[in-house]
LUMDOFI-259954 format. One line per field, with one value per residue (C-alpha): residue in three letters; x, y, z; residue number from 1. Coordinates in Angstrom, 3 decimals, padded with zeros to 6 digits. Layout:
N
code: c(Ala, ...)
east: c(X, ...)
north: c(Y, ...)
up: c(Z, ...)
pos: c(NUM, ...)
***
This chain:
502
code: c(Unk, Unk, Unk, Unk, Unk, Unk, Unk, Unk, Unk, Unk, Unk, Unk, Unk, Unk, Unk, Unk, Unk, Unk, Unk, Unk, Unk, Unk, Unk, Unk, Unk, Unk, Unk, Unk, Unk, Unk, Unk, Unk, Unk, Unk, Unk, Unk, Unk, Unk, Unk, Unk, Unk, Unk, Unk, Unk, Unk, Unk, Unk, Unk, Unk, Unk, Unk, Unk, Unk, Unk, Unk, Unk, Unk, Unk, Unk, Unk, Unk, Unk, Unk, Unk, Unk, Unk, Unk, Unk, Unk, Unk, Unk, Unk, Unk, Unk, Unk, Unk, Unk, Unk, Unk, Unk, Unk, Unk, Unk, Unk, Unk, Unk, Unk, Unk, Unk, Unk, Unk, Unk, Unk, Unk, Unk, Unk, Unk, Unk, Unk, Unk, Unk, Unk, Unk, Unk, Unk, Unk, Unk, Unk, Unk, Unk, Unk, Unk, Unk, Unk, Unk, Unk, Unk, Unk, Unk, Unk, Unk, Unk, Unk, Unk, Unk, Unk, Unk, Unk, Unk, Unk, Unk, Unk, Unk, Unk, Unk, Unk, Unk, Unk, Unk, Unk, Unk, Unk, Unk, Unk, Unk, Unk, Unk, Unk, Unk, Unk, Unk, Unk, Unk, Unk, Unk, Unk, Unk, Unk, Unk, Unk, Unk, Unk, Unk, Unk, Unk, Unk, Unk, Unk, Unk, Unk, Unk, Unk, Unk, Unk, Unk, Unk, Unk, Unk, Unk, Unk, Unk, Unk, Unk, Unk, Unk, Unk, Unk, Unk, Unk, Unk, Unk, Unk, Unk, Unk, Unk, Unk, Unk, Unk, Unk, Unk, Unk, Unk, Unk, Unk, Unk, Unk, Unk, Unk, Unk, Unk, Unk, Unk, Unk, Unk, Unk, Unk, Unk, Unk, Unk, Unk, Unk, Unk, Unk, Unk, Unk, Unk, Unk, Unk, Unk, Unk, Unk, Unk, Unk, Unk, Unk, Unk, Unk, Unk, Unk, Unk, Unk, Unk, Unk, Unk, Unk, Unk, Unk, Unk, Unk, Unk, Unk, Unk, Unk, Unk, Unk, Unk, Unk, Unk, Unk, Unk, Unk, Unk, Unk, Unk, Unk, Unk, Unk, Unk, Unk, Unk, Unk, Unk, Unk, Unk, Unk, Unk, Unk, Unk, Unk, Unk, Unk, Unk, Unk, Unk, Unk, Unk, Unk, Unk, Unk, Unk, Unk, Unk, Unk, Unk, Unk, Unk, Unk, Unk, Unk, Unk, Unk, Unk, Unk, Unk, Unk, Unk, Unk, Unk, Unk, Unk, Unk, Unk, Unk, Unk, Unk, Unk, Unk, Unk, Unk, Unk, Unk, Unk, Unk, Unk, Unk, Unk, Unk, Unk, Unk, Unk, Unk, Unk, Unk, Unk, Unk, Unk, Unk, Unk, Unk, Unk, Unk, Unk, Unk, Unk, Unk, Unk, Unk, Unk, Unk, Unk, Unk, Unk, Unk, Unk, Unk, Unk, Unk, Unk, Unk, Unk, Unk, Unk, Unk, Unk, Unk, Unk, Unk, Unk, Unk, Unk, Unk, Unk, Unk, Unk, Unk, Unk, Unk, Unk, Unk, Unk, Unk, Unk, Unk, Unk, Unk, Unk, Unk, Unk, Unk, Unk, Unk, Unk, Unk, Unk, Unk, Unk, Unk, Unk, Unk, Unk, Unk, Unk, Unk, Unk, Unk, Unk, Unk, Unk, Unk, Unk, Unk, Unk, Unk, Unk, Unk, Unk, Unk, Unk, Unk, Unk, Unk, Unk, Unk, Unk, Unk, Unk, Unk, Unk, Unk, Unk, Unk, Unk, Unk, Unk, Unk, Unk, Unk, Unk, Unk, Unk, Unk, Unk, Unk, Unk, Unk, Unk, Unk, Unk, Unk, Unk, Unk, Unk, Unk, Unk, Unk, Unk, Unk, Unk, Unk, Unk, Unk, Unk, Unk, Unk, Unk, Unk, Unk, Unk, Unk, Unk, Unk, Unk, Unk, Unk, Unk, Unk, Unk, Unk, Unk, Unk, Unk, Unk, Unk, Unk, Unk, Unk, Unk, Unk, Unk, Unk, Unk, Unk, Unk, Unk, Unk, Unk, Unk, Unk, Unk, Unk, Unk, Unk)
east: c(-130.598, -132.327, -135.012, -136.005, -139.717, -139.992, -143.696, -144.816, -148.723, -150.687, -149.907, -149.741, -149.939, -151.719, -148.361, -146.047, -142.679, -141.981, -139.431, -140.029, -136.900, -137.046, -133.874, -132.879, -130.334, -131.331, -129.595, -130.284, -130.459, -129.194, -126.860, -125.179, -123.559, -123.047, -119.041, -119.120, -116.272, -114.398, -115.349, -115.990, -119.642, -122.427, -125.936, -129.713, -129.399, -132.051, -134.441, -134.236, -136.755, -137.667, -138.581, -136.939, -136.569, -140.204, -141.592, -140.411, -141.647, -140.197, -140.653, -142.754, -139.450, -138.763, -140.266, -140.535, -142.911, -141.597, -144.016, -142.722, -141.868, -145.284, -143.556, -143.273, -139.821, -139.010, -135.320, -134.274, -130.855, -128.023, -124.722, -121.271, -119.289, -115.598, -112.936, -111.146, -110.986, -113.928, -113.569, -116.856, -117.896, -120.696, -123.116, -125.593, -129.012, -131.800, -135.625, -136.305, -139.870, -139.175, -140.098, -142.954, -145.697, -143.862, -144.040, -147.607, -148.168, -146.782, -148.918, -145.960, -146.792, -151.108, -153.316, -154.366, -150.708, -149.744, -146.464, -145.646, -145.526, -141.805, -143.953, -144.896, -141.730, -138.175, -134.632, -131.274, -128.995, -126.683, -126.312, -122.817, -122.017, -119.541, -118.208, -120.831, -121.717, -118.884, -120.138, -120.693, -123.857, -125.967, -129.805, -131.547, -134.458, -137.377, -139.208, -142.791, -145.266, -148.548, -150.158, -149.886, -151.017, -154.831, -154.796, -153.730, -156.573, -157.485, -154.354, -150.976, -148.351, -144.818, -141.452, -138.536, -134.951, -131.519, -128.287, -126.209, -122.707, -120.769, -117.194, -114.439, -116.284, -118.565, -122.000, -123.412, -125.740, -128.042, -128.504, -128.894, -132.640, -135.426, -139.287, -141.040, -144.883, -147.505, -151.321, -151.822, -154.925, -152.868, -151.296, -153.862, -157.115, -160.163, -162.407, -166.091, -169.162, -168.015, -171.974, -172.218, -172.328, -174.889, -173.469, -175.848, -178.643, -176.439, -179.406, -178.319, -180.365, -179.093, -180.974, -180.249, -176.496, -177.808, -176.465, -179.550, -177.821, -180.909, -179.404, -179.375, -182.762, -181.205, -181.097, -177.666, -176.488, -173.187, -172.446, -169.044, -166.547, -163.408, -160.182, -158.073, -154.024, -151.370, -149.653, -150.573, -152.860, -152.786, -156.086, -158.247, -161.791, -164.099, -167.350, -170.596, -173.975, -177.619, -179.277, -182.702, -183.333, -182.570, -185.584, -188.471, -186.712, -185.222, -189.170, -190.765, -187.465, -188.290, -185.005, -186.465, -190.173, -193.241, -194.153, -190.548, -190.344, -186.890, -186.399, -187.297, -184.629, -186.688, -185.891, -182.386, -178.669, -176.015, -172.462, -171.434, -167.737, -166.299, -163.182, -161.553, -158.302, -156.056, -158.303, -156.362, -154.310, -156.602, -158.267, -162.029, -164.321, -167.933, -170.913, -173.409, -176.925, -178.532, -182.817, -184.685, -186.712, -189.257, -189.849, -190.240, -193.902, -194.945, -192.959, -194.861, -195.668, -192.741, -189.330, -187.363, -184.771, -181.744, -179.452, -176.059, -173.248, -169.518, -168.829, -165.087, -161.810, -158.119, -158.467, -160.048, -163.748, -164.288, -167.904, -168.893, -169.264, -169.845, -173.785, -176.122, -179.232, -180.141, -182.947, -184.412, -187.691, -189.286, -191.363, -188.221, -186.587, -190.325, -190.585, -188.096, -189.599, -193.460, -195.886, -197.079, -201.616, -203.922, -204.475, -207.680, -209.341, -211.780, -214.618, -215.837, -213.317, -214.267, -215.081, -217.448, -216.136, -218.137, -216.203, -218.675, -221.712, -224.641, -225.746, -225.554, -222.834, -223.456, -221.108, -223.121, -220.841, -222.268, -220.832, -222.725, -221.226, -218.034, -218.828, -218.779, -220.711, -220.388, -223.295, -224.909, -223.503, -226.690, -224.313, -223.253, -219.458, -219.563, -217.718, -217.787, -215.251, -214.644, -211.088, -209.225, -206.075, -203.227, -200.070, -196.894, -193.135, -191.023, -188.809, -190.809, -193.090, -196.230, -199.127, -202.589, -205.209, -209.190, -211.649, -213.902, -216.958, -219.478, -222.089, -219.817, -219.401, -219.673, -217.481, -216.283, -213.060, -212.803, -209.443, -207.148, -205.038, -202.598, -202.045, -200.267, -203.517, -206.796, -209.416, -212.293, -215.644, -215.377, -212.031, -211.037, -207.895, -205.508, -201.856, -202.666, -204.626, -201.993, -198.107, -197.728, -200.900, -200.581, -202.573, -201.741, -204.571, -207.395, -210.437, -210.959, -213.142, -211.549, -208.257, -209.769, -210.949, -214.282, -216.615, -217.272, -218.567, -216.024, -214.877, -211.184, -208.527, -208.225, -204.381, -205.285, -207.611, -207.393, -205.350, -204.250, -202.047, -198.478, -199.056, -199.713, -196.415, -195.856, -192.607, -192.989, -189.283, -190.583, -193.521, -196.598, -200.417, -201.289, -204.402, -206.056, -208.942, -211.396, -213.107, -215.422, -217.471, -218.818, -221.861, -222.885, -221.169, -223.249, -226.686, -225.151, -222.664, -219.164, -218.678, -215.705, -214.592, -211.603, -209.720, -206.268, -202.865, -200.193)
north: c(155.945, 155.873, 153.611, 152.301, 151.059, 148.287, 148.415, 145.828, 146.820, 145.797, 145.912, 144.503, 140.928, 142.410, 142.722, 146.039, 147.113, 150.503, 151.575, 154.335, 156.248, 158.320, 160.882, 162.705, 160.934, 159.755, 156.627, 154.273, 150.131, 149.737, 152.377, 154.828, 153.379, 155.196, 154.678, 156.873, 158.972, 155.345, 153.931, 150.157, 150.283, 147.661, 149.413, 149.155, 151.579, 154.118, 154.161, 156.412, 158.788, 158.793, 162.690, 163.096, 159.741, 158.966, 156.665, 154.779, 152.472, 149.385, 146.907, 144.074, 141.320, 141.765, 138.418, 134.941, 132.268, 129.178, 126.903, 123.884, 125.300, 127.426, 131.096, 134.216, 135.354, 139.025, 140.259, 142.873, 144.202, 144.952, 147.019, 147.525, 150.874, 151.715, 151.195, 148.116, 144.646, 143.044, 139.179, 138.176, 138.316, 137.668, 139.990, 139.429, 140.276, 139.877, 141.230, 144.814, 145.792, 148.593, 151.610, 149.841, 151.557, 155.269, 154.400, 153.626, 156.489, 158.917, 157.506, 156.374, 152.851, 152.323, 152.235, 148.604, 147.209, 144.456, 142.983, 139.448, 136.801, 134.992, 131.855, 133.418, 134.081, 132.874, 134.991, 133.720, 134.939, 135.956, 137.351, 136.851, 140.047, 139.554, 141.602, 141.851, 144.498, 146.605, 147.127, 144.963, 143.786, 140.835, 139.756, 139.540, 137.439, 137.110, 134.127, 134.495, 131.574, 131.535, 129.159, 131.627, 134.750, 133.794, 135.023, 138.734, 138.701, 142.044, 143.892, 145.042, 142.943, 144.015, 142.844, 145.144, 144.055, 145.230, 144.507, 144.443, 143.319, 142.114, 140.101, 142.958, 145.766, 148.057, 148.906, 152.256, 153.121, 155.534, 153.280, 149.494, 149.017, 148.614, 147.301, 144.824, 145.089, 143.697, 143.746, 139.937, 139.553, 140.383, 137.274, 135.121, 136.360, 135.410, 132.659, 134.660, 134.404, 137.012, 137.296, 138.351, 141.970, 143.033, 141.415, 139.944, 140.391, 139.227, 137.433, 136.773, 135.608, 132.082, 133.355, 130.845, 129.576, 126.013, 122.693, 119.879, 116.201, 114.325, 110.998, 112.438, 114.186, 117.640, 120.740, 122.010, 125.405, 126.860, 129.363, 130.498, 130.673, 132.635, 133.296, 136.296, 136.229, 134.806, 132.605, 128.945, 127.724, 124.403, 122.613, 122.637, 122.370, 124.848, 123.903, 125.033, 124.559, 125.332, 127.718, 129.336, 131.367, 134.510, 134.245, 135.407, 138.458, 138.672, 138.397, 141.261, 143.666, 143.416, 141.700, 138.841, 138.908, 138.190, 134.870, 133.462, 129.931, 128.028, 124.914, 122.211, 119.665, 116.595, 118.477, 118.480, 116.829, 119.319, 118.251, 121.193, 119.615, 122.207, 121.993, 125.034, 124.880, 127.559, 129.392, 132.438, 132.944, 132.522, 129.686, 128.883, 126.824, 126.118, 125.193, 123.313, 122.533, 120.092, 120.011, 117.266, 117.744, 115.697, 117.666, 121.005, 120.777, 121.739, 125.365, 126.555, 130.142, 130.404, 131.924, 129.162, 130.322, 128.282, 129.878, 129.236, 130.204, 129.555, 127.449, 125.840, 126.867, 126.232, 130.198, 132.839, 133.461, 136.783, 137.924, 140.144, 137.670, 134.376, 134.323, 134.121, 133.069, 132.723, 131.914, 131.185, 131.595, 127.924, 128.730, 129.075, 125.873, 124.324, 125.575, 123.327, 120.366, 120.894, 118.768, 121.318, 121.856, 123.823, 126.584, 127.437, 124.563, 124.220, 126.526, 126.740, 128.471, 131.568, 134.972, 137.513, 140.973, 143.946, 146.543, 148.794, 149.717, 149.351, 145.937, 147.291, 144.350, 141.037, 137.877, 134.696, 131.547, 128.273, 125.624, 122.886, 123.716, 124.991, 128.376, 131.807, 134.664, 138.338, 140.120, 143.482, 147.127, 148.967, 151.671, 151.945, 151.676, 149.737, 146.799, 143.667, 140.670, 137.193, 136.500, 133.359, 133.280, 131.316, 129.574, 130.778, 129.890, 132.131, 131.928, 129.190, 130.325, 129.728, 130.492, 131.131, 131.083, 130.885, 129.985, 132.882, 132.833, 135.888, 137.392, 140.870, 143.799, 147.502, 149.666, 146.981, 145.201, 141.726, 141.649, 138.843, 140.483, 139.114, 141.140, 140.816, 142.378, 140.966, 142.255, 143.896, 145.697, 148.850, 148.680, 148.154, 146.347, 148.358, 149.493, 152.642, 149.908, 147.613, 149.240, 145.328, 144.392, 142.674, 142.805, 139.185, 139.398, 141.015, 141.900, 145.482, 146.487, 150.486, 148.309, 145.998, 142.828, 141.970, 143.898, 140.869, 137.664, 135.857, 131.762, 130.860, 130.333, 134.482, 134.335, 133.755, 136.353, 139.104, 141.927, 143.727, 142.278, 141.379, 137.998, 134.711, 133.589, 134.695, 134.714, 136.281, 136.803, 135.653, 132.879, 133.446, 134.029, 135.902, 136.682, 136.252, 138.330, 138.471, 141.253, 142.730, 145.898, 149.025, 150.022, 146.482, 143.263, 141.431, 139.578, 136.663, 138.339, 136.345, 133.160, 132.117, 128.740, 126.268, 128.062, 127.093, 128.617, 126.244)
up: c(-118.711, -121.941, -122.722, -126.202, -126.539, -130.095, -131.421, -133.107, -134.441, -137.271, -140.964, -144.279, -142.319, -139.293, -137.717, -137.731, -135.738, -133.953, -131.572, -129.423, -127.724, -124.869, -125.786, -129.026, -130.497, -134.043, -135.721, -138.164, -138.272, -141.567, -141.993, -139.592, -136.788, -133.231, -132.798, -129.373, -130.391, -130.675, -127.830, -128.191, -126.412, -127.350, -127.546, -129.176, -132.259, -132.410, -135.996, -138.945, -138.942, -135.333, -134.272, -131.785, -130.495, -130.140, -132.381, -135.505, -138.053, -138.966, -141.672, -141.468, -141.694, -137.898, -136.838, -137.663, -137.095, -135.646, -136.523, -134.655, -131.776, -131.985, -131.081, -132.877, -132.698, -132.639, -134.095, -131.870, -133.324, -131.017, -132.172, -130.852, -131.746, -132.081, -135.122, -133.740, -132.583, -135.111, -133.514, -132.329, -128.396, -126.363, -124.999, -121.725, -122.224, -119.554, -119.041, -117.060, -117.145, -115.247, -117.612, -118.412, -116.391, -116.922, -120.421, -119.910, -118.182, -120.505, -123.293, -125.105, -125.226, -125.477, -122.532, -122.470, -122.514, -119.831, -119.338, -120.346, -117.319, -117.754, -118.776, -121.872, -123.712, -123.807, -123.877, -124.232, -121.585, -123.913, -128.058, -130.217, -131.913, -134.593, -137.813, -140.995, -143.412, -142.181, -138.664, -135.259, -134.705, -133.452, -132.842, -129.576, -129.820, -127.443, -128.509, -127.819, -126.827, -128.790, -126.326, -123.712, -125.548, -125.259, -121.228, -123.382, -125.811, -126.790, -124.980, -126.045, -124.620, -123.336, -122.335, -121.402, -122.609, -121.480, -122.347, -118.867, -120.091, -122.818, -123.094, -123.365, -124.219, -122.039, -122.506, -123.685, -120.513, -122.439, -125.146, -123.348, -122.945, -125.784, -124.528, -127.608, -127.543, -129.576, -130.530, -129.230, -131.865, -134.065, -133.694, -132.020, -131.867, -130.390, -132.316, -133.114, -135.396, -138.448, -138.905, -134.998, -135.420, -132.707, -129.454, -127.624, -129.855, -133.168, -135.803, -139.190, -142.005, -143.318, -147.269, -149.912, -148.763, -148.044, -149.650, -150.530, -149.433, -151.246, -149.853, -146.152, -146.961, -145.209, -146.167, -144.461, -143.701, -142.976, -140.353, -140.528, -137.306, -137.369, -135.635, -136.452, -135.542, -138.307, -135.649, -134.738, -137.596, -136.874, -137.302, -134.190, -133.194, -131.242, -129.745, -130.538, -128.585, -129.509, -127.189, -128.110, -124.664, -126.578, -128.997, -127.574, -126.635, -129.983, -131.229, -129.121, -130.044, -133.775, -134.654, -135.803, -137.489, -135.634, -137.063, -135.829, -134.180, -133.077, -134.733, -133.022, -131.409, -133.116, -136.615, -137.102, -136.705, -135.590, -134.976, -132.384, -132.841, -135.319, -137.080, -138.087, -140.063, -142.097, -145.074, -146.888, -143.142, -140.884, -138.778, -140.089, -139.899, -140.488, -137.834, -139.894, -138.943, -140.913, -141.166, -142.403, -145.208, -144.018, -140.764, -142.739, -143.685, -140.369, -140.556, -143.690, -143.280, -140.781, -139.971, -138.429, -136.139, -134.041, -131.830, -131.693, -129.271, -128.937, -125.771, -125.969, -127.750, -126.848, -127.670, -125.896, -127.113, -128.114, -125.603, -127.739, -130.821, -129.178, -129.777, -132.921, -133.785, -137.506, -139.335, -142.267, -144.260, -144.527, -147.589, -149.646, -148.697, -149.101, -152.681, -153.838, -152.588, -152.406, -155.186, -157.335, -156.937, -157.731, -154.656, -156.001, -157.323, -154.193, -155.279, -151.785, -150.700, -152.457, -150.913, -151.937, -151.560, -152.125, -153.257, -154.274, -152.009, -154.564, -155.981, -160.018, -160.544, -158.753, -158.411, -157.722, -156.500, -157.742, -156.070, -157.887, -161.199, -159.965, -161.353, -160.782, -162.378, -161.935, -164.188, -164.218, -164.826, -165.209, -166.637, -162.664, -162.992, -159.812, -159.414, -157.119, -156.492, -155.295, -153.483, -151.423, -149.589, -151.640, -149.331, -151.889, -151.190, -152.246, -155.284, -157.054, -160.096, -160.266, -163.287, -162.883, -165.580, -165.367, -168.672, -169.390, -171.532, -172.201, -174.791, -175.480, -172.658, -172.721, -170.731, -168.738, -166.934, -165.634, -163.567, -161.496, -158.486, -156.217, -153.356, -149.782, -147.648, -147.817, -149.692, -147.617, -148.165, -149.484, -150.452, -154.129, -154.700, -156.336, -155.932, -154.004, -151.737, -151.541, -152.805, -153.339, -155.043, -159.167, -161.771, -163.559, -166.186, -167.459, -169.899, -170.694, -173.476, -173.947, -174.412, -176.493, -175.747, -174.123, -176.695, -178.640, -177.403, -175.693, -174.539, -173.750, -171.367, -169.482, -170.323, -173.901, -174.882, -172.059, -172.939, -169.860, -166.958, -166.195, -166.966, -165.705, -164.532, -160.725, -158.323, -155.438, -153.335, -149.972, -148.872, -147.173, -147.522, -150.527, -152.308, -155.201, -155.952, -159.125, -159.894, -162.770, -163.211, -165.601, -167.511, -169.157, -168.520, -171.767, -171.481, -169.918, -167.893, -167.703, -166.216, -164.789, -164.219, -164.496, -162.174, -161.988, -159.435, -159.743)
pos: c(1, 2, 3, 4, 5, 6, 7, 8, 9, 10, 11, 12, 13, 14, 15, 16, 17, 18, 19, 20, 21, 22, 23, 24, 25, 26, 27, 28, 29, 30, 31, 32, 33, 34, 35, 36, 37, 38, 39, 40, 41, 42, 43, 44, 45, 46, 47, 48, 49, 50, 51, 52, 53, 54, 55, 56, 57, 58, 59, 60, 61, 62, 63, 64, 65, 66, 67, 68, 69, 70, 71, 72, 73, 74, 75, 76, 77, 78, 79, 80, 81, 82, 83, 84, 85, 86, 87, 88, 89, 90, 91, 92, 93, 94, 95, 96, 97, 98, 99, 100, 101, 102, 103, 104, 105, 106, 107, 108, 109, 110, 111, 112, 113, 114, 115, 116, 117, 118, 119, 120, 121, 122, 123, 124, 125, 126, 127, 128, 129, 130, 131, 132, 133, 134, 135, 136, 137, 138, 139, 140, 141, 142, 143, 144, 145, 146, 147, 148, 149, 150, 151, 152, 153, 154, 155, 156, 157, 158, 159, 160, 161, 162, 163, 164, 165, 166, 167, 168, 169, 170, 171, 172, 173, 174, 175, 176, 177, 178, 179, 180, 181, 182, 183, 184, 185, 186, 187, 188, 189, 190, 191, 192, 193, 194, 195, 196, 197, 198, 199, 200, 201, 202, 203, 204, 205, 206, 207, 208, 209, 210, 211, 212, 213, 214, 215, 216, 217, 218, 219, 220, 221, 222, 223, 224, 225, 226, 227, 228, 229, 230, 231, 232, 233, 234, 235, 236, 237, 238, 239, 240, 241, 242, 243, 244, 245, 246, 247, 248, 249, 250, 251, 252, 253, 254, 255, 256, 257, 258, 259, 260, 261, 262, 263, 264, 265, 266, 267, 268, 269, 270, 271, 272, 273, 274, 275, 276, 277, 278, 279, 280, 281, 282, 283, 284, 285, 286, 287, 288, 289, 290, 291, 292, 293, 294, 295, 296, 297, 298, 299, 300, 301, 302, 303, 304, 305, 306, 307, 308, 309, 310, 311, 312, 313, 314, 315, 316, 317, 318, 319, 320, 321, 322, 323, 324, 325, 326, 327, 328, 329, 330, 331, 332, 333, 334, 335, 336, 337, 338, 339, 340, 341, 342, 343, 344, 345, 346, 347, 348, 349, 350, 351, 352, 353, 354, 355, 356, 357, 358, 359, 360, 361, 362, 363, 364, 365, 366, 367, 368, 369, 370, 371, 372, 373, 374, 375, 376, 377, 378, 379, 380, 381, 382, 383, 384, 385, 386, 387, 388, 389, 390, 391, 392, 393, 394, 395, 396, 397, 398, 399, 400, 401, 402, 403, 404, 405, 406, 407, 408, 409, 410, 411, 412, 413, 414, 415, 416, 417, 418, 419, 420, 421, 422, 423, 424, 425, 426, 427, 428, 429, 430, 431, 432, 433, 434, 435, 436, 437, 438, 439, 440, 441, 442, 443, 444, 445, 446, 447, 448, 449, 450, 451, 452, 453, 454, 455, 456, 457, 458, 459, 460, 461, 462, 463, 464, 465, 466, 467, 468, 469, 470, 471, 472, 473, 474, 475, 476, 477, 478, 479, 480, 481, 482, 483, 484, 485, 486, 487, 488, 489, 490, 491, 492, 493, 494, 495, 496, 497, 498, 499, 500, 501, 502)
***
C-alpha cells in the first residue's frame, strides 16, 4: 500500500505544502487524472513534479484560517477515476498514523516530527465527491486546533489520513493514504525577546529609544516582545517580571561594563502585564519600564541595568529567549535634564601637573585671586600644566572658554585639552598619549598669535584648536588640562582666569 506524506513548511507566509509519495507513479492535482484503466476508484492524486514520488511542492492556497473557530484548516484533495456515473457520493475518511515512524525513519518526513494527539485536530468521517472541472473530486479537511499546538512548539507535527471506503465505488489501495505535517512555529510560535540573542546571557543596550512623559516625570523605555506563527492573533497579554540575579555575573563576564548597577526597585513603575496584539502579522507587544526623573541624579557616572524575563503566556515561552537585561547610560538621559554650571569655576580644584621634569616653565595657582599663571621658558622648551576632572553627559554640548592676558611670547603654546585619562607627571597630553585626547583651543606664536601682547576671551584670539563647543557621545569623567611652554612666555608670563565649562 502506498503512502502519500503532505508537507506543509515555511514560505512566502511562513507556511508551505509538500506531499511526499512513497511509489513512482507521477500525477498531477490540477490536471491529469488517474482513471485506472476505467475503473471507478477514489484515491489521493500524486503532485506534478514529484521525482519519483518523493517530494513535491505545493502552493501556498492549501489552508485557511478559521478565525472564529481558531483552526488552520488544511485542503487535502481527494479524486475518483473512471468515465462514468458523475452524481456525487460520499467517501469515508479516518486517521492512520501508522507510516508515521517508517516515514520518520527513512528521513522522509524531518527528525523532530511528532504525531498529533486526536485532541488537537478535527476530521469529518466522511468527504462528498461530486463532478467539477471535468473530473471527480472532493476536499478532505483536517481542521487543526491552534490552542493545542503550543504542547508542539518547535517540532513538526503529523497526522496520517486514509480514505477506507466510499458509496458505490471502491478505493484505489495504492493510492488511499496521504500524512499532513507542519512546522508548528510556523503557525504559532513561541512569545521571546527579539533583542535576546545570547540565551542566557542576552543584554541589550536600551540607546536613545526612550519617550520623556514630562507630566509623569519618567523617562520610559520600550522593550519589544514577539510571537512568531500567522494563526491566532487575537490580542493577549504575556507576563513579564524583573529579575536582576543575572547581573553580577553579567558584570565580571564583560557583557555589561564595569561601572554597571541594576536599577533600583524605589526608581521606577513597571507594569509586567503586557499586551501584545497583531503588528504587520504577528503578535507584539511592548514591556515598558518607566524611571523617574527625579531618582536619576544618584546614577550619574553609571550604566543602569534591569533585567527582565518572560514568566506567563497562553503560548509556550521560547527558553532560549525568555531573559534580558538592558541598560542604559544615565549620563545621556541626565543631559537632558541637568541645570547647566560651570565645571570649572572652583579654582581649588585645580591640579598641577608636571609634564616636563625641569622647573624652566612654572604654573603658580592663586586661589585668592582666582588666578592662574604659568611663566618662564628660559629658552627650555619645557612645558608644565594645570588639569581637573569634569562630570560630562553624553550628547549635550558644552563650551569652554578662559580670559587670557600677557606681555607678548616667543616660541611658545598655551593649550586647553580634554582627554578621557588623567593627566600624570611626566606624561604630556597629547593624542599619541591619549587616542581620545582634544585640543579645544590654543595660543601658538609660529601660528600666529601670542607674539604680541595679549587680553581677551582664549576662544577669541587663540588660533589653534577645534573649538570651544564640545559633545562627547557617551558621559563620564573627563579632563580638562591647561598647559603652556617654550623658550619665553613674555615678562609677565600669561594669566589665566575666568574659567568657564558649561
Amino acid at each position: 500500500m502506498r503512502n502519500k506524506v503532505l508537507i506543509v513548511s515555511a514560505a512566502t507566509l511562513l507556511i508551505s505544502f509538500s506531499i511526499v509519495f512513497m511509489a513512482c507513479r507521477r500525477n498531477v492535482l490540477t490536471g491529469t487524472v488517474v482513471h485506472d484503466n476505467g475503473k471507478a476508484l477514489v484515491y489521493f492524486p500524486d503532485v506534478a513534479g514529484a521525482d519519483s514520488g518523493l517530494i513535491a511542492a505545493l502552493g501556498t492556497n492549501n489552508y485557511t484560517i478559521d478565525t472564529a473557530a481558531n483552526t488552520i484548516n488544511f485542503a487535502v484533495p481527494v479524486y475518483r477515476g473512471g468515465f462514468s456515473d458523475f452524481s456525487p457520493f460520499t467517501v469515508t475518511v479516518g486517521t492512520d498514523n501508522s507510516s508515521i515512524p517508517g516515514l520518520i525513519q527513512s528521513g522522509s518526513l524531518p527528525q523532530n516530527t511528532v504525531v498529533l494527539d486526536s485532541g488537537s485536530y478535527t476530521l469529518s468521517a466522511t468527504d462528498t465527491i461530486s463532478y467539477a472541472d471535468g473530473v471527480m473530486k472532493g476536499v478532505v479537511m483536517p481542521k487543526i486546533k491552534v490552542s493545542k499546538l503550543s504542547q508542539y512548539s518547535g517540532k513538526y507535527a503529523a497526522i496520517g489520513i486514509v480514505a477506507k471506503s466510499a458509496d458505490k465505488f471502491g478505493v484505489n489501495a495504492s493510492m488511499n493514504k496521504v500524512v499532513v505535517y507542519f512546522p508548528v512555529d510556523s503557525l504559532v510560535g513561541p512569545v521571546y525577546f527579539p533583542a535576546a540573542t545570547g540565551g542566557a546571557n542576552s543584554v541589550f543596550s536600551l540607546g536613545d529609544s526612550y519617550v520623556i512623559d514630562s507630566i509623569a516625570n519618567t523617562v520610559n523605555y520600550s522593550v519589544s516582545l514577539m510571537r512568531g506563527g500567522i494563526a491566532d492573533l487575537a490580542a493577549t497579554t504575556a507576563t513579564v517580571t524583573v529579575d536582576n540575579s543575572t547581573i553580577p555575573g553579567l558584570i565580571t563576564a564583560g557583557k555589561l561594563p564595569s561601572n554597571t548597577v541594576a536599577l533600583a526597585a524605589s526608581d521606577y513603575t513597571f507594569d509586567g502585564n503586557v499586551s501584545m496584539s497583531s503588528l504587520n502579522g504577528k503578535l507584539q507587544g511592548s514591556a515598558i519600564p518607566k524611571i523617574s526623573i527625579a531618582k536619576l541624579s544618584q546614577y550619574a557616572g553609571k550604566v543602569v541595568a534591569l533585567g527582565l524575563t518572560i514568566s506567563n503566556s497562553k503560548f509556550s515561552i521560547d527558553p532560549n529567549r525568555s531573559k534580558i537585561v538592558v541598560y542604559f547610560n544615565a549620563d545621556d538621559v541626565l543631559a537632558i535634564f541637568a541645570p547647566r554650571v560651570n565645571l570649572i569655576a572652583d579654582i581649588t580644584q585645580w591640579v598641577s601637573v608636571k609634564i616636563s621634569p625641569s622647573n624652566n616653565v612654572a604654573t603658580t595657582i592663586n586661589t585668592q585671586n582666582s588666578t592662574i599663571l604659568f611663566s618662564g621658558g628660559n629658552n627650555s622648551y619645557d612645558q608644565e600644566g594645570v588639569y581637573q576632572a569634569v562630570r560630562l553627559y553624553g550628547h549635550r554640548q558644552y563650551k569652554v572658554d578662559l580670559h587670557v592676558a600677557g606681555s607678548g611670547a616667543t616660541n611658545v603654546w598655551f593649550e586647553v585639552w580634554l582627554s578621557q585619562k588623567q593627566p600624570q607627571n611626566g606624561q604630556d597630553v597629547t593624542t599619541s598619549w591619549d587616542p581620545t585626547a582634544v585640543q579645544q583651543l590654543g595660543l601658538n606664536t609660529w601660528t600666529g598669535c601670542g607674539v604680541a601682547p595679549f587680553d581677551g576671551q582664549l576662544a577669541a584670539i587663540g588660533c589653534t584648536g577645534k573649538g570651544s563647543t564640545i559633545t562627547v557621545p557617551t558621559g563620564g569623567t573627563y579632563y580638562i588640562t591647561i598647559k603652556s611652554g617654550g623658550n619665553n612666555l613674555g615678562a609677565t608670563g600669561i594669566t589665566a582666569s575666568n574659567f568657564s565649562f558649561q
